[in-house]
C-alpha positions in Angstrom: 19.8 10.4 -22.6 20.2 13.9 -24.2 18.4 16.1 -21.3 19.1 14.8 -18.0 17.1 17.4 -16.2 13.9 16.9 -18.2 11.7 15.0 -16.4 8.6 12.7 -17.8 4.8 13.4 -17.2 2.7 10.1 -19.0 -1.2 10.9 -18.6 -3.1 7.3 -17.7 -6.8 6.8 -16.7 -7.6 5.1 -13.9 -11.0 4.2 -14.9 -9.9 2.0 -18.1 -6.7 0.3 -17.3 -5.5 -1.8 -14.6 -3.4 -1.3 -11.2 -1.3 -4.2 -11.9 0.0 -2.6 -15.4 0.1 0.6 -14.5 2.2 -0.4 -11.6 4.4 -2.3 -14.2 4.6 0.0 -16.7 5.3 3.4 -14.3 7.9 1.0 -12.8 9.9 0.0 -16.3 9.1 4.0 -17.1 11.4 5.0 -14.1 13.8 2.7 -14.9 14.6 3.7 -18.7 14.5 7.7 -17.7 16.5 6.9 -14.2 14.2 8.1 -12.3 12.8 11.0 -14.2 8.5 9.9 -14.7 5.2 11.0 -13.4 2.1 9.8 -13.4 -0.7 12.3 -14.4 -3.4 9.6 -13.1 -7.1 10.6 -14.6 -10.3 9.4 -14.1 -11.4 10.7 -17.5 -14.1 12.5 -18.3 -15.5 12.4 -21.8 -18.3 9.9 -22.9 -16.3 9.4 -26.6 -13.6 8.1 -24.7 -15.5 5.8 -22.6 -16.4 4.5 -26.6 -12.4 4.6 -27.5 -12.3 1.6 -24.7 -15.3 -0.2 -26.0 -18.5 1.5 -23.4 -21.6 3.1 -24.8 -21.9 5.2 -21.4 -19.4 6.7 -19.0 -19.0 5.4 -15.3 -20.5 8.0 -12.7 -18.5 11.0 -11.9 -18.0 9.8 -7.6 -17.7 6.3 -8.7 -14.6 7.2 -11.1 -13.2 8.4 -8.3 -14.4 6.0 -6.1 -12.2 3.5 -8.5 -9.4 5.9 -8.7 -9.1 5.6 -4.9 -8.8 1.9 -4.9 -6.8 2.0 -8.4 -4.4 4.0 -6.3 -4.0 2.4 -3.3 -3.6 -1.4 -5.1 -0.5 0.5 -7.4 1.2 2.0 -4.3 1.2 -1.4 -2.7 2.7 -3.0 -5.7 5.3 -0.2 -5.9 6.1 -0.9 -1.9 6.1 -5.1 -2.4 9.4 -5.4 -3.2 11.8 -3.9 -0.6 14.5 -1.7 -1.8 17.2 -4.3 -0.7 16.0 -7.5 -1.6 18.9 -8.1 -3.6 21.3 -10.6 -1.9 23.9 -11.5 -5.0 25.8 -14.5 -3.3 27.1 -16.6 -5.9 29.1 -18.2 -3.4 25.9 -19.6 -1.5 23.8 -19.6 -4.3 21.6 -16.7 -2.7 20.0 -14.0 -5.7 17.5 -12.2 -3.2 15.8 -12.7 -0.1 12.2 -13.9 -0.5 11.0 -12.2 3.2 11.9 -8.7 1.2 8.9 -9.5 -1.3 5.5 -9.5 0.0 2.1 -10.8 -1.5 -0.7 -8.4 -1.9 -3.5 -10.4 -1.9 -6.0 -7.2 -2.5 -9.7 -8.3 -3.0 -11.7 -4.9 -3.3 -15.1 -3.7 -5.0 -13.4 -3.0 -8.4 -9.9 -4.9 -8.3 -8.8 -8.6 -6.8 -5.0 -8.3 -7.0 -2.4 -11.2 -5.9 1.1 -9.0 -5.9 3.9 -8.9 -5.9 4.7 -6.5 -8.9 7.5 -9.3 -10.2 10.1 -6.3 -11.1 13.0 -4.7 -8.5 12.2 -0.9 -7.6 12.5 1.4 -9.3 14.6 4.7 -9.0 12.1 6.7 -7.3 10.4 3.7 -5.7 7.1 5.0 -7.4 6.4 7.7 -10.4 5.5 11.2 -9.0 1.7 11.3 -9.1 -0.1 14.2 -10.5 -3.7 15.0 -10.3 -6.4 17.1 -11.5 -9.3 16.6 -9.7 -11.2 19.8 -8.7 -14.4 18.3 -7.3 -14.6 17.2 -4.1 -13.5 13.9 -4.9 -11.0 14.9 -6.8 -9.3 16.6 -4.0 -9.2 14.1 -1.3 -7.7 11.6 -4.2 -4.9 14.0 -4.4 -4.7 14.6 -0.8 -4.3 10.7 -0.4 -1.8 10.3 -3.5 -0.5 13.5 -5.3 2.5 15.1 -5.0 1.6 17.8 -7.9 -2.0 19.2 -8.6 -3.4 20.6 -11.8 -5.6 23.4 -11.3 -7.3 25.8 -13.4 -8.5 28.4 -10.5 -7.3 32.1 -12.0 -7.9 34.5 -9.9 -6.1 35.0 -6.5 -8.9 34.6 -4.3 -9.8 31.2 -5.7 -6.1 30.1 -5.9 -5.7 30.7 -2.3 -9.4 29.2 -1.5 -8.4 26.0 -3.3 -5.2 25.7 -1.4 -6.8 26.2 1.7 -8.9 23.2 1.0 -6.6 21.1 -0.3 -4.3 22.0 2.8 -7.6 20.7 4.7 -8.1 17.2 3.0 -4.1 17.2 3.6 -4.0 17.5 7.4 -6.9 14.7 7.2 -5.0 12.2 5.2 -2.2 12.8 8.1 -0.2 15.3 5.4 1.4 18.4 5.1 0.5 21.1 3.0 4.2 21.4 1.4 3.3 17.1 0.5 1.6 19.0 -2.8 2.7 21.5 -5.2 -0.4 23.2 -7.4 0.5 23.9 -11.1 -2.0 26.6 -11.7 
């Protein structure tokens, strides 16, 4: 309320939560901060905190992302399954919203079977910023497909431009444009 400018980054791993909260959560998030969150969306990394959420081994490095992907996808859908104007407000007619402006998901994948809708209007932004961090090759096609903002840890000059280069790549292939991400070196 205090710093209207300051936006919101919330880190949340894709590999040990859900779509369907996430999607709830990152929606009630841009609610309370008007519009002001992101989503720093991780696969994680680390086999202690693959024991934090009760596993004695971590998942495969392609098959986090693999998850990620489909984590991804199932949480933009629920963003998009209410449409912006659904409201109706008719007391007159009785009318609150119009049910064709909410649409089922019905997602049955390899790693999530989600019904939809998320049960919540949209939000401000319609869905948080997404950040990501991936550097492997993975990593950078699941930001092509999602990100709007990039981590990256490249210092020198030739590597920063080489990892834009390749990013812009997987961009163009997702149908993108290179301005679609900003890098946060």
């Amino acid at each position: 309320r205090a710093a209207k400018g300051v936006g919101f980054a919330l880190t949340m791993s894709t590999t040990y939560h859900l779509p369907f909260y996430c999607a709830r959560l990152f929606n009630s998030l841009d609610h309370v901060t008007d519009g002001r969150i992101a989503w720093n969306a991780v696969t994680s990394a680390y086999k202690n905190e693959a024991a934090n959420y009760g596993f004695d081994e971590m998942m495969d490095h392609d098959e986090r992302y693999e998850r990620a992907q489909e984590f991804l996808t199932v949480a933009c859908a629920l963003w998009d399954g209410v449409e912006r104007d659904v409201l109706i407000l008719d007391r007159e007619n009785g009318i609150f919203a119009d049910p064709e402006k909410v649409h089922r998901l019905d997602f049955h994948g390899r790693w999530f079977n989600v019904r939809g809708p998320l049960p919540v209007l949209p939000s401000p932004q319609g869905r948080p910023v997404i950040i990501q961090a991936g550097l492997s090759e993975p990593g950078m096609t699941l930001a092509s497909n999602f990100a709007e903002l990039q981590f990256s840890t490249r210092r020198s000059l030739a590597s920063m431009k080489e990892h834009r280069a390749a990013l812009d790549a997987k961009l163009a292939a997702a149908g993108r444009k290179p301005r679609d991400i900003g890098i946060l070196w």
